[in-house]
N, C-alpha and C positions, 0 to 999 in steps of 0.2 A: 504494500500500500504506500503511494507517494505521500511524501511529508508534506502540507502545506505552503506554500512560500511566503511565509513572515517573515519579514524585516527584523533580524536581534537587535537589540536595544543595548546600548550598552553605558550603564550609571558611572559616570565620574565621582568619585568624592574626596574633599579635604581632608588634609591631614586631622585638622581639627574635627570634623568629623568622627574619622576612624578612631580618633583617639579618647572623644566621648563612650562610644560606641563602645571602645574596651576597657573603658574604668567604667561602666554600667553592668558590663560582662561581667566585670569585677565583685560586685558587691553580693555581703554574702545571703543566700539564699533564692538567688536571681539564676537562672540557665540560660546558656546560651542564645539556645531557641529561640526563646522569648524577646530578649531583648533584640534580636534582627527582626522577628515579628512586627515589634513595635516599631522599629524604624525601616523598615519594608525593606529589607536585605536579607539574603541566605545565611543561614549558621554558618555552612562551609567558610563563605568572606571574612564574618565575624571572626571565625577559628585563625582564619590566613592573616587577620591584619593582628591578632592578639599573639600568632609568631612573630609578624613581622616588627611591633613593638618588643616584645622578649629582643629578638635579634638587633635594634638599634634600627633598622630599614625604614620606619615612621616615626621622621623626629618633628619637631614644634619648635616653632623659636616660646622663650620662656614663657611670657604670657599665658601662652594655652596652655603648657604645662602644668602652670599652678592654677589655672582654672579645672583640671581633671586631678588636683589633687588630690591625696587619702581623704581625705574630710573636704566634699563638695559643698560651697555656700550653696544655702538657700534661693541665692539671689540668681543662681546662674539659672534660667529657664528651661534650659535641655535637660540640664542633670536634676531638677527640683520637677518639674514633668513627669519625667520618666519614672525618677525615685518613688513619685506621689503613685504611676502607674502600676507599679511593684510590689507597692504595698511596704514601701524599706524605710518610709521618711520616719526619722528619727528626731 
């Protein structure tokens, strides 16, 4: 049976981005899944950019860095969103 012929789509995203994405990965009693869920990407990506951060390959100039800190202010709206989505706000 011929495969249809859709045009792949193919998502760009920032660093900062990915890097929300894997301090949310991060937190504890959140699954992978879930959080690509919520931000409409595959686990597999999530899994690849949370090596890719382990490895140093997805870096931030400072700024984003300490907005994806261990302890995320409230203030930042990505990470206070999603936290609230999770069920983790503290």
């Amino acid at each position: 049976m011929a495969r249809p012929n859709k045009p792949r789509t193919t998502n760009r995203y920032s660093a900062e981005f990915k890097l929300n994405a894997v301090k949310l990965s991060q937190i504890d009693g959140v699954q992978v899944e879930d959080v690509a869920e919520a931000l409409g990407t595959r686990p597999f990506m999530l899994s690849r950019w949370r090596k890719e951060v382990r490895d140093g390959v997805i870096r931030a100039c400072a700024a984003v860095v300490h907005r994806v800190s261990a302890h995320p202010k409230r203030s930042d709206p990505v990470v206070h969103r999603s936290r609230t989505h999770f069920g983790v706000l503290g």
